[in-house]
N, C-alpha and C positions, 0 to 999 in steps of 0.2 A: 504493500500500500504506500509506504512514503518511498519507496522507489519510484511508485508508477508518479506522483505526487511531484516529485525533482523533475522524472525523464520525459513527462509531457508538459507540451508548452504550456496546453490551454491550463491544465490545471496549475501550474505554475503559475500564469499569471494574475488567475481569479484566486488562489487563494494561499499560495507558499508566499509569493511576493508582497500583498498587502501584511500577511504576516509578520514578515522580515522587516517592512518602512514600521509597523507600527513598534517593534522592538527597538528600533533604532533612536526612533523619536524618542520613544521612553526613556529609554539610554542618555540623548544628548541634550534635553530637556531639563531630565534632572540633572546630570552632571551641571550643567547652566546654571541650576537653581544656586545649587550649593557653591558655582565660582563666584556666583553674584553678594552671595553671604561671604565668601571669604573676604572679597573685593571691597566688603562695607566693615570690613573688621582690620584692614589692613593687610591683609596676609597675599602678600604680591605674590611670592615662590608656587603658593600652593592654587592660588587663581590663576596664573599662567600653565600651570600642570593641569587643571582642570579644564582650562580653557581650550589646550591642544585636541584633547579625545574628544571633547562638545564639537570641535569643527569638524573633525576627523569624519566623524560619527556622522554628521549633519550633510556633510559634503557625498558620504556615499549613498544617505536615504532620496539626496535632491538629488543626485545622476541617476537613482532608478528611475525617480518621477518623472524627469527628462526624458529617458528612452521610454514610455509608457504612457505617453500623454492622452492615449484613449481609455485609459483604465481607471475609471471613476474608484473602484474599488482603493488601489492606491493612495486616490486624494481623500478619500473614507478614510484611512488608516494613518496617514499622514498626520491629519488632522485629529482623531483620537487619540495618536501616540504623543503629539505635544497637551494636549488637555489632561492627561493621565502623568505624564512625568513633570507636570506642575504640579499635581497633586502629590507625587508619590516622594517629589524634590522635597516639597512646603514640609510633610511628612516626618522626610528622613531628617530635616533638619530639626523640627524639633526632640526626636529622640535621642538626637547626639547632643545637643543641649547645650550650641557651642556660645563661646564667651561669655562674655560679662552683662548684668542686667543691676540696673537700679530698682528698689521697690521704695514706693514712697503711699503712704497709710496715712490716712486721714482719720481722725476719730474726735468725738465730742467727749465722748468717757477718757475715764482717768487710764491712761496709756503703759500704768508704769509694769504694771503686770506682763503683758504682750514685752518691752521690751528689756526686762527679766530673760523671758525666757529666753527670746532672739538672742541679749547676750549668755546664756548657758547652751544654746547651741553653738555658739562659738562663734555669731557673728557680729560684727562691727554695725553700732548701731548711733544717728544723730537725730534729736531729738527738737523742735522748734515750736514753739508758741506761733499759732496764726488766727486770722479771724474769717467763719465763713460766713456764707448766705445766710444762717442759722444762727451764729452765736461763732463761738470761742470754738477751736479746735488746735488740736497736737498734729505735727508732723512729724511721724519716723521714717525715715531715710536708713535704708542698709540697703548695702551693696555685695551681691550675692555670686556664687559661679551657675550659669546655667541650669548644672546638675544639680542644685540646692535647690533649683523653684518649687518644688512639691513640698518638699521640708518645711520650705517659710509658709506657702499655701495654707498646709494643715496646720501650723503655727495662727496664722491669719484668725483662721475659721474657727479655732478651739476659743482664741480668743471672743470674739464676735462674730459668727457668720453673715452677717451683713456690714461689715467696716467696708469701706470704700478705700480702692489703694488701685495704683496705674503701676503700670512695667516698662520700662523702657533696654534699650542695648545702650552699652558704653561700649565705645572704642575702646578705653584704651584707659587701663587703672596705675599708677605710680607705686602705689602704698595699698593700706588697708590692713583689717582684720576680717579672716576667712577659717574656717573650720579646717584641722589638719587633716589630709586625707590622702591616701598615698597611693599612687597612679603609678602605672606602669608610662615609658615613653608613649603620647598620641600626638600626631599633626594635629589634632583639634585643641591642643592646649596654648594662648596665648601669652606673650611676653606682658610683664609690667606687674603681675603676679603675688604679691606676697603671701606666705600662708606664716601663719605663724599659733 
């Protein structure tokens, strides 16, 4: 069967071939996703490494499409295979949980509790008097490693399941206090780093 599949054209072209663009897309899609997060993190070495196979990749699913231009199926799969390796990039990057993120917690209640614990988990925590729409509120600021955001989450939620708090990425950290954890060498680990 995947002999007859390869050795004839027609079935080649209805359905080996849209198979193959739509892997490829997947492929050079995601690979993109994640140059694109390196690219915003500063990581030039590893966005140009990633950058080569996304062209790579890209340039030989566009010369199928090229030599195939009556084959709707193709531009079927073409187009599937970039809508799927957006999702499956967006994905992977958050399970690899790369860099740094600010969490900044809003709260009317007395704060001291919540960040107690943040620091008995070991993390770096600043602390600010503000005024909201409401009344009087605390700002806690800690600065986290990717991998920690579940951590502080359930920390969050124990606290108040309804506190109000944003996330953002950091470039790029000098200093800090972070919880000690010990890693094996990853490319996904950022310079400027302190654990302490």
């Amino acid at each position: 069967m995947i002999k007859t599949l390869f050795s004839n054209p027609h079935y080649f072209s209805l359905i080996v071939l849209p198979i193959l663009i739509f892997l490829a897309r997947i492929c050079d899609v995601t690979i993109g996703t994640i140059r694109i997060i390196f690219v915003s993190r500063g990581r030039k070495q590893l966005a140009s490494f990633c950058g080569f196979f996304e062209v790579l990749i890209w340039l030989a699913a566009i010369g199928q499409i090229m030599q195939h231009l009556d084959n709707v199926w193709c531009y079927l799969a073409y187009a599937s295979g970039f809508a799927m390796g957006n999702f499956i990039g967006i994905t992977l990057e958050a399970k690899l949980a790369m860099g740094i993120l600010v969490v900044r917690i809003f709260t009317q209640n007395d704060g001291s509790r919540l960040i107690t614990r943040l620091k008995q988990a070991g993390y770096g925590v600043t602390c600010l008097d503000g005024q909201g729409t409401t009344g009087p509120v605390q700002v806690i600021y800690t600065v986290i490693q990717g991998s920690s955001l579940g951590i502080v989450d359930r920390l969050i939620r124990d606290y108040n399941p309804k506190t109000f708090y944003s996330i953002e990425d950091v470039r790029f950290v000098s200093a800090g206090v972070f919880p000690v954890q010990h890693h094996t060498f990853s490319p996904f680990r950022f310079p400027g780093r302190k654990r302490s």
